[in-house]
C-alpha positions in Angstrom: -0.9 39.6 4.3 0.0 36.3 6.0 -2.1 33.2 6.4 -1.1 31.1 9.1 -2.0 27.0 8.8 -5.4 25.3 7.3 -7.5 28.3 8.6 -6.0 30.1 6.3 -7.4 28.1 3.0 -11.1 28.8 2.2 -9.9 32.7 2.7 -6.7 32.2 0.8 -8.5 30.0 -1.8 -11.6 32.8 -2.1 -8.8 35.4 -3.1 -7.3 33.7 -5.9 -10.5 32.8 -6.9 -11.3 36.6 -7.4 -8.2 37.0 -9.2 -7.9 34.3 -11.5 -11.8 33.7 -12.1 -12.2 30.1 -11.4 -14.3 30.0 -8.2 -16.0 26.7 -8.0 -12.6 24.4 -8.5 -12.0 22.1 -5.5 -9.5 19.5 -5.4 -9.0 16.5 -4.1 -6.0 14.5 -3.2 -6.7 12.2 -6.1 -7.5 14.5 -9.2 -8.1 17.9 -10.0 -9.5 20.1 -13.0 -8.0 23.4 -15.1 -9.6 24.2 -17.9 -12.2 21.6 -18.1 -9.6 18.9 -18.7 -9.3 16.2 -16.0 -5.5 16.0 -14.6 -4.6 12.8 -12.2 -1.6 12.6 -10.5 -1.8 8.7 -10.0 -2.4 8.8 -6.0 -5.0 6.3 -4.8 -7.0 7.7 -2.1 -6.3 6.2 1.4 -9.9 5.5 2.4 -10.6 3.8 5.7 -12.2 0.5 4.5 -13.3 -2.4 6.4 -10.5 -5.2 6.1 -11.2 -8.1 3.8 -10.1 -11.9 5.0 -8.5 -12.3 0.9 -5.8 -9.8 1.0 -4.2 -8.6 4.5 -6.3 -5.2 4.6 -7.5 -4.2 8.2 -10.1 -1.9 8.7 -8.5 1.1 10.7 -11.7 1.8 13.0 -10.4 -1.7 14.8 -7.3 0.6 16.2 -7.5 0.6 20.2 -8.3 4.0 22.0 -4.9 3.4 23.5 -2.9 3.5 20.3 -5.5 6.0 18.5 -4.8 8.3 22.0 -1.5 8.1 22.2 -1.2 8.9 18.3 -3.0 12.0 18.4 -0.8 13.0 21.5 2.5 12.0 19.8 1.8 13.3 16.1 4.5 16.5 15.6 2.7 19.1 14.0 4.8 21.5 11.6 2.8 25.0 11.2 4.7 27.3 8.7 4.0 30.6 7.5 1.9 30.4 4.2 2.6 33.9 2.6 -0.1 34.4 -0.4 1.0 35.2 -4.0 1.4 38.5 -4.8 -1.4 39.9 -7.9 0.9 40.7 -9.9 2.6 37.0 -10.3 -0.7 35.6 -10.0 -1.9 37.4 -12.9 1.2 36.3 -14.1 1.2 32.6 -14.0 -2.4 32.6 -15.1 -1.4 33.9 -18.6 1.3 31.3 -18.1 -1.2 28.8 -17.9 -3.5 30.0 -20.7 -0.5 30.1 -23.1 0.8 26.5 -22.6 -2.3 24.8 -22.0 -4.9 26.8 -24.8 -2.6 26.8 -28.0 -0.8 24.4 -29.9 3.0 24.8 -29.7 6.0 23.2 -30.4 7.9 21.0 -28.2 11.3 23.3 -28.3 9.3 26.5 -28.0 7.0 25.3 -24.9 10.2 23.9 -23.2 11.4 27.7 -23.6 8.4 28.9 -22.4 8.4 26.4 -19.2 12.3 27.0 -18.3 11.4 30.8 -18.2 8.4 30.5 -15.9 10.3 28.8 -13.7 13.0 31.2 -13.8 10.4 33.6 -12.0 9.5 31.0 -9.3 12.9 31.8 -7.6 12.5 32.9 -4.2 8.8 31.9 -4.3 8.6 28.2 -4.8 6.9 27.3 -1.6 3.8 30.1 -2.0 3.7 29.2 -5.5 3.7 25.3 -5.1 1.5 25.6 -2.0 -1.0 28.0 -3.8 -3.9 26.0 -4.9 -4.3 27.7 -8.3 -1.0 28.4 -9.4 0.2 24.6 -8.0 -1.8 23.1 -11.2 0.5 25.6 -13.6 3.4 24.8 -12.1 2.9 21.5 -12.2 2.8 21.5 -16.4 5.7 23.7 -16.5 7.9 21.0 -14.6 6.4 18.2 -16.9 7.6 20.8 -20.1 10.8 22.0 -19.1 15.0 20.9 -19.6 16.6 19.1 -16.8 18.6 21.5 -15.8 16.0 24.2 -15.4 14.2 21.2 -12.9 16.9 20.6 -11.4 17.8 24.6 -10.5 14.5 24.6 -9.3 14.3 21.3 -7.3 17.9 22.9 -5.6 16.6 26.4 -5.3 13.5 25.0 -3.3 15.0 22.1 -1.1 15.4 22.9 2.3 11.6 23.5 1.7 10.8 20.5 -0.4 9.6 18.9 3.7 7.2 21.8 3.6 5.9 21.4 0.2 5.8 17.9 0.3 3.2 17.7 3.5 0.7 20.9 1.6 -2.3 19.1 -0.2 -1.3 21.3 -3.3 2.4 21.0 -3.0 2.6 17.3 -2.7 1.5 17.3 -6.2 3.6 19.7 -7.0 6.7 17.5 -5.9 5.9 13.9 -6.9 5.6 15.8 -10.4 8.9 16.8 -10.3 10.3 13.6 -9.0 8.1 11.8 -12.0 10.2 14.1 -14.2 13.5 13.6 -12.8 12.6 10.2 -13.2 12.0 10.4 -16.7 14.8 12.4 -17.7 17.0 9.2 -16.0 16.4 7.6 -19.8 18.6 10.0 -21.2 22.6 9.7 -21.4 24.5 12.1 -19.1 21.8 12.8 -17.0 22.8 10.7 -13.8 25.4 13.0 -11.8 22.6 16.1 -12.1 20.1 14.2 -10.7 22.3 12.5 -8.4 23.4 16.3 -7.1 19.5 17.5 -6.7 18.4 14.3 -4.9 21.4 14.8 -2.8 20.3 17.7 -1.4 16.3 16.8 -1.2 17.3 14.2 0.9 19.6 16.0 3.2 16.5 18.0 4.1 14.2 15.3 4.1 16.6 13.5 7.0 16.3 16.8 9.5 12.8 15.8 10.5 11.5 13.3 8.4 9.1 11.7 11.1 6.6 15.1 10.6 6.7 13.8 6.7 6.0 10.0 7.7 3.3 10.8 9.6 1.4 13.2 7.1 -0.6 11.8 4.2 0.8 14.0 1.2 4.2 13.9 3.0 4.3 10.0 3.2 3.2 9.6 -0.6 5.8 12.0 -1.6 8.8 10.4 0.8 7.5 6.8 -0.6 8.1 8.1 -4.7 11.6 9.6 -3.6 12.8 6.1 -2.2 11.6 4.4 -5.5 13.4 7.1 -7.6 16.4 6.1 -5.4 16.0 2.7 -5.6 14.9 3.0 -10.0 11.5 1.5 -9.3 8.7 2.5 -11.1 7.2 5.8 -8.8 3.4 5.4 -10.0 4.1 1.0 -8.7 1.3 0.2 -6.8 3.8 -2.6 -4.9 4.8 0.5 -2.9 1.8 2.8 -3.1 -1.3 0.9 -2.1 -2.3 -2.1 -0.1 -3.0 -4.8 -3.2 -5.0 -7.5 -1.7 -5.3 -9.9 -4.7 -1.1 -9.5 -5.1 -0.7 -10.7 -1.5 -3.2 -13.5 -1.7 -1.7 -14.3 -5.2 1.7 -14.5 -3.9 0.9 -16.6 -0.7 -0.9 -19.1 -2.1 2.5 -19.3 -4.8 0.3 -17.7 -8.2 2.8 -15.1 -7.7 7.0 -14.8 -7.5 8.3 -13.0 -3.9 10.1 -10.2 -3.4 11.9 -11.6 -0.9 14.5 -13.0 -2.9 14.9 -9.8 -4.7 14.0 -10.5 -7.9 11.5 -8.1 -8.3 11.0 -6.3 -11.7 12.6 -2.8 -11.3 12.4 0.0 -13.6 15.5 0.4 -16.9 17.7 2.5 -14.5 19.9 1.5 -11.9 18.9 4.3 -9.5 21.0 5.3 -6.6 20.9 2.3 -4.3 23.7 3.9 -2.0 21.6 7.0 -1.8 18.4 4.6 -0.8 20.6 3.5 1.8 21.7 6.8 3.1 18.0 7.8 3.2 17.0 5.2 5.4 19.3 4.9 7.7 19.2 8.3 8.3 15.4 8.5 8.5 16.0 5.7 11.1 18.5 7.0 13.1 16.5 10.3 13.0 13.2 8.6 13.8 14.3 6.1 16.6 12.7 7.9 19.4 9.8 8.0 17.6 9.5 4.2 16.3 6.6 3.6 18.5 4.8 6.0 16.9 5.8 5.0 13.1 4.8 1.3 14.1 1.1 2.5 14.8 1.1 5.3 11.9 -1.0 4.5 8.9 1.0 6.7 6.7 4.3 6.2 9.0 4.1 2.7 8.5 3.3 2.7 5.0 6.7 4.6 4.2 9.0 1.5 6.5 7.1 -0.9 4.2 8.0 0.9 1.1 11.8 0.5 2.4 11.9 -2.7 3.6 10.5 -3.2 0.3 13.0 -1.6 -1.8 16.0 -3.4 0.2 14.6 -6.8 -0.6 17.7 -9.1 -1.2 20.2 -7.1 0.4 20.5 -9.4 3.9 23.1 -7.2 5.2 21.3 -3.6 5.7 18.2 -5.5 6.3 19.6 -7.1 9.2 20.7 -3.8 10.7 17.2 -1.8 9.5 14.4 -4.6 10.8 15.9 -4.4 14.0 15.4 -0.6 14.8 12.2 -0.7 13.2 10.9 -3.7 15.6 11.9 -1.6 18.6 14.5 -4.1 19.3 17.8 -3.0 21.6 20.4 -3.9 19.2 19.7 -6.8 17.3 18.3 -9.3 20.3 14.8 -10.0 20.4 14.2 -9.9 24.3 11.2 -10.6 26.7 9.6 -7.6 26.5 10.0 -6.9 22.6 8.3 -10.2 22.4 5.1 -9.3 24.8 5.0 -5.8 23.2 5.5 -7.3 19.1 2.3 -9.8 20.2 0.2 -6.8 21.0 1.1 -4.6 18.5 0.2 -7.0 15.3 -3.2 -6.8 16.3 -3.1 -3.0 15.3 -3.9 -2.3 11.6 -1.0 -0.4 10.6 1.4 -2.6 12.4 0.0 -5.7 10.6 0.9 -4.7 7.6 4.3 -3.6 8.5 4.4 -7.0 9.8 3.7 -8.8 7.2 6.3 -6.9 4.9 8.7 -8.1 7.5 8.1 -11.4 7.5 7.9 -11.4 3.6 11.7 -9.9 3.0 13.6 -11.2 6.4 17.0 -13.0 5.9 16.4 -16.3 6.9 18.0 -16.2 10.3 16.0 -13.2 11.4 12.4 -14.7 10.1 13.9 -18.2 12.2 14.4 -16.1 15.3 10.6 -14.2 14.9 9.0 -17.5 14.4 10.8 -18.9 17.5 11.2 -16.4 19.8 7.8 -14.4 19.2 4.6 -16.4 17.4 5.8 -20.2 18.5 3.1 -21.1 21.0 0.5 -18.1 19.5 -0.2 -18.7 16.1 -3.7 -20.4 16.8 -4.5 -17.2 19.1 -3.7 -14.8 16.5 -5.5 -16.8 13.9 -8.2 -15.8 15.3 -7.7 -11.8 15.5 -9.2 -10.0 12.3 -6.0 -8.3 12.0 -3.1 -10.9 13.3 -4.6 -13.4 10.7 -2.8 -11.8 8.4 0.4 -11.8 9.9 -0.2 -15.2 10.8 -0.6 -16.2 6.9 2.3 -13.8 5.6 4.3 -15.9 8.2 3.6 -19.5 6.8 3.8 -18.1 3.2 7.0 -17.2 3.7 8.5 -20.0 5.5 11.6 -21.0 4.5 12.2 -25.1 5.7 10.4 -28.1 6.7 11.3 -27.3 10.4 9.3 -23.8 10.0 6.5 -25.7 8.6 6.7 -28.8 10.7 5.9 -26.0 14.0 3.6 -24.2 12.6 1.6 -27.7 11.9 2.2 -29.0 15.2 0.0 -26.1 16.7 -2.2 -25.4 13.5 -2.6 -29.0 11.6 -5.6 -30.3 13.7 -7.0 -26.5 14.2 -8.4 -26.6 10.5 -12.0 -27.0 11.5 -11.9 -24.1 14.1 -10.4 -21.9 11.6 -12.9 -22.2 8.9 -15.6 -21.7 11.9 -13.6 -18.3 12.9 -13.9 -17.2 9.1 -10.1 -17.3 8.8 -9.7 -19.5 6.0 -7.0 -17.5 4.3 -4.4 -19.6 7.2 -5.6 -22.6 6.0 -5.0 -21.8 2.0 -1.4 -20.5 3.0 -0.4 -23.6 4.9 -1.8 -25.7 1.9 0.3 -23.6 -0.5 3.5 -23.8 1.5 3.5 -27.3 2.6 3.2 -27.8 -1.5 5.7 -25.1 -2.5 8.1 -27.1 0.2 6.6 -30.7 -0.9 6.1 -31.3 3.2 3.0 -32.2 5.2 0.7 -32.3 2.1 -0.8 -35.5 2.7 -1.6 -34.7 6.3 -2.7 -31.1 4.7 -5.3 -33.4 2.6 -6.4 -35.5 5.2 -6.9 -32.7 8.2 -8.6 -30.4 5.2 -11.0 -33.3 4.5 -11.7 -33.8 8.3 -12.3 -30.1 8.9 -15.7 -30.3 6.1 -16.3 -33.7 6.3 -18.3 -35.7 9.1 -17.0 -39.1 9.8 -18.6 -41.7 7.7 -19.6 -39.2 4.9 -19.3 -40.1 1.5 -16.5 -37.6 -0.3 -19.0 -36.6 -2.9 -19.9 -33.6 -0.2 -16.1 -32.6 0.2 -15.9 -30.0 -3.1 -19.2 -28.7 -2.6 -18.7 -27.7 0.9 -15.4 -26.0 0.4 -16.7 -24.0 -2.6 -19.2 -22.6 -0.2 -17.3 -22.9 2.6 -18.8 -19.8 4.8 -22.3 -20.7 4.1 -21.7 -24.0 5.2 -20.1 -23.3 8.2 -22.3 -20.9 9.2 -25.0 -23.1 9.0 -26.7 -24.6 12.3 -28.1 -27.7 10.9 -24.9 -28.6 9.2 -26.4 -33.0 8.6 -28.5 -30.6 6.0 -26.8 -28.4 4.3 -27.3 -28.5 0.4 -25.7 -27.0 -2.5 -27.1 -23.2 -2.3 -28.1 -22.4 -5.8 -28.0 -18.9 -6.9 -25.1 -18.2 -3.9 -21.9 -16.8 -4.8 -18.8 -19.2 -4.2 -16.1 -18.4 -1.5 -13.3 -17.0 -2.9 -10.7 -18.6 -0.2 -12.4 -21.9 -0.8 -11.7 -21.8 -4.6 -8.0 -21.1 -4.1 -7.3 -23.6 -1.6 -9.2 -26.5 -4.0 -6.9 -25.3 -7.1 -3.9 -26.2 -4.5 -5.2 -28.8 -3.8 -5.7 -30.3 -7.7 -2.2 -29.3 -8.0 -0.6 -31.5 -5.5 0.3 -35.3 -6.7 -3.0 -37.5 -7.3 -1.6 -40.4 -5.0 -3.2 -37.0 -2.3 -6.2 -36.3 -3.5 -8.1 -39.0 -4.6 -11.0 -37.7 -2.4 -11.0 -34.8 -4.3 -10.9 -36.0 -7.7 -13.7 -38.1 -6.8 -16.0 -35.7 -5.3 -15.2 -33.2 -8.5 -16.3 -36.3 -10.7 -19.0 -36.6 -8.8 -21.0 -33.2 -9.0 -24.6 -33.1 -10.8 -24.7 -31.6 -13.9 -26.4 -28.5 -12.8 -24.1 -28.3 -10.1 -21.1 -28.1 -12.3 -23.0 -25.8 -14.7 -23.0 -23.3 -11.6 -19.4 -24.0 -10.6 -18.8 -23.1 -14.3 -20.0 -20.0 -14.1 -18.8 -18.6 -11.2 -15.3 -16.8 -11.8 -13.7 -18.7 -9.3 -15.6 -22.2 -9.8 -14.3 -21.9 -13.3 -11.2 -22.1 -11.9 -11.2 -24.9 -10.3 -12.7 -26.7 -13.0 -9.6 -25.6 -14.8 -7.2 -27.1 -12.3 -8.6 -30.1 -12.3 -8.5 -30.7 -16.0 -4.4 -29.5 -15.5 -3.9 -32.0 -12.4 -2.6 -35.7 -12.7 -6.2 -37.1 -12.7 -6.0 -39.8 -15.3 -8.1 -39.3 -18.6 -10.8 -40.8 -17.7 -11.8 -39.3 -14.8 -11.1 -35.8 -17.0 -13.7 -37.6 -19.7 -16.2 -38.1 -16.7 -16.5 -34.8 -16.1 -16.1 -33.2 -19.4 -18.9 -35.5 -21.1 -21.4 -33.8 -17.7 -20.8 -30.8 -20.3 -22.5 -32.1 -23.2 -25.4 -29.8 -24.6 -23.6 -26.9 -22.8 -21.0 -26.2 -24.7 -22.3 -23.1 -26.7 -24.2 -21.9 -23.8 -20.6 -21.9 -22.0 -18.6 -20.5 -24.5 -20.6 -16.7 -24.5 -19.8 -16.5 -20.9 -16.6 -14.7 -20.0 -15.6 -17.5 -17.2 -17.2 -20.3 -18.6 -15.6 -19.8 -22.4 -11.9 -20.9 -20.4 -13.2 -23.8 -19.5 -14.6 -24.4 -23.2 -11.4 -24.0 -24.0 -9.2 -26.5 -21.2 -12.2 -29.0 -22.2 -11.3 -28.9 -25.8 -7.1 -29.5 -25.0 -7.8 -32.5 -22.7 -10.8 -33.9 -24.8 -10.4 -37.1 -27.6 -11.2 -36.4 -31.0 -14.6 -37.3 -30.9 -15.0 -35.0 -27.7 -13.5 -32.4 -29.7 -16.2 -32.9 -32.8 -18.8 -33.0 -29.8 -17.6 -29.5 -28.7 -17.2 -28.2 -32.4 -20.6 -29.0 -33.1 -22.1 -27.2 -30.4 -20.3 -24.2 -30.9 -21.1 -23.9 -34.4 -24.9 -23.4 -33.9 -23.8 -20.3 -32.0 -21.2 -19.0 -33.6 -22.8 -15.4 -34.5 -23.5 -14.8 -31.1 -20.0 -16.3 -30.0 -18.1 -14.1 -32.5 -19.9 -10.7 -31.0 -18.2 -11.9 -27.1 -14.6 -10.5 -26.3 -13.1 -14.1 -26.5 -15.7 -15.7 -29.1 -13.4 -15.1 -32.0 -9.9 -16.9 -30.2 -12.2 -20.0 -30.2 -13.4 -20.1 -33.4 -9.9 -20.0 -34.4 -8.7 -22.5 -32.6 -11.4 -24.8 -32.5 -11.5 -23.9 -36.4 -15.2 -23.8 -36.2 -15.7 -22.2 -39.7 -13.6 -25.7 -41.1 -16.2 -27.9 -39.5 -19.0 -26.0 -40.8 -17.9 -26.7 -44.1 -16.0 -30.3 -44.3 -16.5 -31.8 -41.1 -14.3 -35.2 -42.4 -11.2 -32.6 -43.3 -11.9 -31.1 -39.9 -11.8 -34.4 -38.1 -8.8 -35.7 -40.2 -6.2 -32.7 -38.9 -7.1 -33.1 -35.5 -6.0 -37.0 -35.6 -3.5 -35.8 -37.6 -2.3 -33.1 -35.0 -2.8 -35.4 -32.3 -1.0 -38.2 -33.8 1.9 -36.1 -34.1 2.2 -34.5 -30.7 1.9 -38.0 -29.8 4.9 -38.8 -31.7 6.6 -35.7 -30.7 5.6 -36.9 -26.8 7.0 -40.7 -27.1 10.3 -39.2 -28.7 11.1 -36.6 -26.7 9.0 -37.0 -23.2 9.6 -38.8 -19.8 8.4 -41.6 -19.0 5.6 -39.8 -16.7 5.0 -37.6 -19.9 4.4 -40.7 -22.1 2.4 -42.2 -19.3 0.1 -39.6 -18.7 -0.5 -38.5 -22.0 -1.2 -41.9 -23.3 -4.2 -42.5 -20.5 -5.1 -39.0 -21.3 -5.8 -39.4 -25.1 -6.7 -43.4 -25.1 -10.2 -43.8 -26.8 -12.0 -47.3 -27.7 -13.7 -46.0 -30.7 -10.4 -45.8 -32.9 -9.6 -48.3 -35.2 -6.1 -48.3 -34.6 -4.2 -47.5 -31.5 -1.8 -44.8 -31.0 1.6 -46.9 -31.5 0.2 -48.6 -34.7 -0.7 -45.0 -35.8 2.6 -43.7 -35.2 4.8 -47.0 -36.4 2.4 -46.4 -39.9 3.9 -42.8 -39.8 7.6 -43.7 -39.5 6.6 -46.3 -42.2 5.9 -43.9 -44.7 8.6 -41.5 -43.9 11.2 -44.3 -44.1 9.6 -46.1 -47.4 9.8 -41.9 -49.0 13.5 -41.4 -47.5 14.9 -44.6 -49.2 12.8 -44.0 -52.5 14.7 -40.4 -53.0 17.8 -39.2 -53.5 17.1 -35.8 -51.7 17.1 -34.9 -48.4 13.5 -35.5 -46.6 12.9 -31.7 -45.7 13.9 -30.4 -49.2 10.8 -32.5 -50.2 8.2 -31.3 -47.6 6.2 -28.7 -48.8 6.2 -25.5 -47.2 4.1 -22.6 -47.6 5.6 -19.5 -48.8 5.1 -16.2 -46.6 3.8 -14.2 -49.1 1.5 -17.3 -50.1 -2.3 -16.7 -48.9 -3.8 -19.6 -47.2 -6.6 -21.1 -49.0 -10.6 -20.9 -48.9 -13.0 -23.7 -48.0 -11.2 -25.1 -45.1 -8.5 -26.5 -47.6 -5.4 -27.4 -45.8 -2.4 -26.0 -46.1 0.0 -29.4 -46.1 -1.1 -32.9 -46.1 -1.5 -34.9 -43.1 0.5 -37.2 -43.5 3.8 -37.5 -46.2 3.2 -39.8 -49.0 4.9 -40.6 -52.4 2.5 -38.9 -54.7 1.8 -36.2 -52.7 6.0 -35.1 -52.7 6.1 -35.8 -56.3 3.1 -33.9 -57.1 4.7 -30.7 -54.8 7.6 -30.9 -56.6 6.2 -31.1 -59.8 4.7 -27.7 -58.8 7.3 -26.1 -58.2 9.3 -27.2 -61.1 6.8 -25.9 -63.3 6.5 -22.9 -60.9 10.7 -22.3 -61.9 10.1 -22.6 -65.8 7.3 -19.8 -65.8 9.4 -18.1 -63.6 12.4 -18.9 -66.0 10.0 -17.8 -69.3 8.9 -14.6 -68.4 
């Protein structure tokens, strides 16, 4: 009997149901069950979610009618004849499966077993890998068997691996064997075989590969064959879903570009002429049909994942960027310009887009700012999907003259674009104008104009940008006050730790409305993932050490509380490395009367390491005496060895008035002593200094494990030690 297209499933499906006895399985593109154990194949589901300002995802139900029509119109359609397993192989591979998967075998023997199940798949592999049953067997038998016997059946089945690849079952079936192939590239000698069976998938892959673009098993499969070719990773989620938090990391510079091509790829080399064979040809094949790709969810997903892949290598981008813009050669004309314009405000285009923008040689990105978004950037700012095209493009700008014209039509828009919800433009010109040290005063100053009202004090300045929706969408803006119990903006956040790292001689209106924040105000920030944050970056910025103290000390009688929390114990922590000695013993103190419940928490016992809260319990002066001691010799280390800024900063930083001595008399006492011991001995200093053995355990009772400082009688006393230490040695 034949079964012709989907129709054909719930009756097919009901059949092998009868035959193999498990009914009530139904799978899903995601995972799928046998034998009660759970199997995932790594895909991520493409679910139509409603786009999110933080990361560059559009919702899909924003496409236009015109698009969505003309997609449906356009879309080939591939039916082929699904012939249904015979019982007698059926029965077959079901013992198969019971074999392999319900006893406990040897490696050698089940890659026997494999390699001679697949031996009976010849002539049947696309009923077998389309059959919904039998797909999950042959899917442990290609994870089980030698390369060669993959390989024999990867060849024997390629001029139908299109086929299988677009079937819900037989997707799974191929990325499996492409996963093995891929694993099997560890081994020596390995490389020409594979090279030989890729060969051939790909040849049949470049007949028609638009039908696979545009299908959602097909596209998954396609975009795992151009990482294998390429030797990424094939389970990367850089090429198989849309990672909002990477592209926000990356644009606002808490995360390296690809564009360069310095991406992490996997320990092989892969087959980059092969990767460039496959896309060109799926080009050349697919130029009638760019229109369509450009609009494709899963179409456009598979140009990203090659653009991608080619990052670095200027010259075939050149040549592939321009077929895949539509362009006539490589000139951006007139009406590539009108039609580009209208085409980034659909969802899959947007994306493709920004992928674009993120790996073009500098000459090309030049030509797209100039000859296609100069005079629209503040009109697509505004569109919930050209936004984010709009942001990939100043992230990825390349020279002041980029930045200085997308400032001339954004830099006094800031206000507008908060009020449109599209801060995400605003956090990516701040990033770029302070990854290219350009425009970041003016980047300051229009920021503070776009929250403040003139005359305001710049106490309100932090606040407002760490709710920056809620204020703006407030009508009586004159009173707006701080909303307790509301979480913080996650854009705002971000673009206030840019801001605390640009230089201070910026951001004095920051630092002062950060210092400024009531104590139960900060409390809040502190608790908030991405207030915490921000606290953090402004006890790493240039902010001398008083300002740092000013804030700190608001923390006083909060320390324990803080430290149980998962956000607020990394504060604790920055607190504790900017914080004087007596700040230090402050923190200590507090974090000792909670130290049970602190040591229970995920991070509770890193502090009490290295706060050393068990030493203060029990000899607070010891405890107080290394930290001098530590910080006297960082000190030392810093006025040796550090700039001049270094020495500056650090200095201000760690300056107390409740020291007896100052730093420099500390630290001229020091050399002191280590001169007066040098000329007193006859051996070298270090031979004197007494280390700890490895195999030595380190005392109880907070007892220190050197002195703090190097004296006389404490190097005699060592080596007396050890002397004695010899002579027992010697005796026994």
């Amino acid at each position: 009997m034949v079964a012709i297209g989907s129709k054909a499933l719930p009756l097919r499906r009901h059949r092998n149901c009868d035959s193999v006895g498990e009914c009530s399985m139904a799978r899903e593109d995601d995972t799928y069950n046998q034998g009660g154990r759970k199997r995932n194949m790594g895909r991520k589901s493409m679910k139509k979610s409603k786009g999110v300002e933080s990361g560059g995802a559009a919702s899909e139900t924003h496409k236009s009618n015109q698009y969505s029509n003309n997609q449906e119109s356009s879309v080939p359609h591939t039916s082929f004849l699904r012939q249904q397993v015979d019982p007698e192989t059926a029965k077959y591979f079901a013992e198969i499966s019971n074999v392999i998967e319900g006893t406990e075998i040897d490696m050698e023997e089940r890659s026997s077993i494999c390699g001679n199940a697949l031996e009976e798949t010849r002539g049947k592999e696309v009923e077998l890998a389309t059959d919904y049953i039998i797909s999950h067997t042959l899917q442990t038998l290609l994870q089980g068997c030698a390369l060669d016997q993959l390989c024999t059946f990867l060849q024997n089945c390629s001029k139908d691996f299109p086929q299988i690849s677009m079937d819900r079952s037989g997707s799974h079936v191929a990325e499996t064997a492409l996963k093995s192939l891929a694993s099997h590239l560890q081994e020596n000698g390995t490389q020409s075989l594979i090279e030989v069976t890729l060969n051939e998938i790909c040849q049949a892959i470049v007949v028609n590969p638009v039908d696979v673009m545009v299908n959602c098993h097909g596209s998954h499969v396609l975009r795992s064959l151009l990482c294998l070719c390429k030797g990424t990773p094939l389970d990367s989620s850089d090429f198989h879903s849309k990672k909002s938090s990477a592209a926000l990391a990356q644009r606002l510079n808490f995360k390296s570009s690809r564009s360069d091509g310095s991406g992490s790829y996997g320990l092989h080399p892969g087959f980059p002429d092969m990767l460039k064979f496959l896309v060109s040809e799926i080009l050349k094949a697919a130029k009638k049909d760019i229109e369509l790709l450009q609009v494709d969810q899963y179409g456009s997903l598979v140009l990203q994942t090659a653009l991608k892949l080619l990052a670095g290598d200027e010259q075939e981008l050149m040549h592939v960027i321009p077929v895949i813009l539509g362009c006539k050669g490589n000139l951006i004309d007139t009406n590539v310009v009108k039609r580009l314009l209208s085409l980034v405000k659909q969802p899959a285009f947007s994306h493709l887009m920004e992928v674009i923008l993120e790996v073009a040689p500098e000459t090309l990105y030049s030509e797209l700012i100039t000859k296609v978004f100069r005079n629209s950037l503040f009109e697509m700012s505004s569109h919930h999907c050209g936004n984010f095209v709009i942001q990939a493009l100043i992230s990825h700008a390349r020279s002041e003259d980029h930045v200085e014209l997308i400032w001339t039509e954004l830099g006094k828009k800031f206000k507008d674009v908060f009020g449109m919800g599209k801060s995400g433009v605003v956090a990516s010109l701040l990033a770029t104008c302070h990854r290219l040290h350009t425009h970041e005063q003016q980047c300051c100053q229009a920021l503070i104009g776009a929250v403040c009202m003139e005359n305001e004090p710049p106490r309100c300045i932090v606040p407002r940008i760490l709710f920056l929706d809620n204020y703006f969408y407030c009508k009586d803006k004159s009173n707006w006050d701080w909303p307790s119990g509301a979480r913080m903006h996650t854009i705002g956040t971000l673009i206030l730790q840019t801001v605390f790292r640009l230089p201070t001689d910026f951001i004095h209106a920051f630092i002062s409305s950060m210092t400024s924040l009531e104590e139960n105000h900060l409390l809040d920030t502190t608790k908030d993932s991405g207030g915490a944050r921000v606290i953090e970056a402004f006890l790493n910025s240039e902010a001398s050490g008083k300002q740092k103290r000013k804030l700190i000390i608001k923390f006083k009688g909060h320390f324990g509380e803080l430290s149980v929390l998962q956000s607020g114990s990394f504060t604790v922590e920055k607190c504790f490395d900017v914080s004087s000695v007596a700040l230090r013993e402050v923190i200590v103190s507090e974090l000792s009367e909670v130290q049970a419940e602190l040591s229970k928490t995920k991070q509770g016992p890193h502090l009490l390491r290295k706060f050393d809260v068990d030493g203060y319990a029990k000899r607070p002066d010891q405890w107080k005496s290394r930290q001098t001691s530590r910080e006297s010799t960082y000190n030392d280390f810093i006025s040796t060895f550090g700039s001049n800024t270094t020495k500056s900063s650090y200095k201000e930083a760690h300056s107390t008035h409740d020291r007896p001595k100052s730093q420099q008399e500390k630290l001229k006492d020091m050399r002191k002593e280590i001169d007066t011991h040098l000329t007193s001995s006859h051996t070298p200093f270090l031979a004197n200094k007494p280390f700890k053995s490895s195999g030595q355990k380190r005392h109880s009772e907070g007892n220190e494990s050197r002195p703090a400082k190097f004296t006389k009688h404490n190097v005699e006393d060592v080596a007396k030690s050890k002397k004695s230490h010899r002579k027992r040695k010697h005796d026994g």
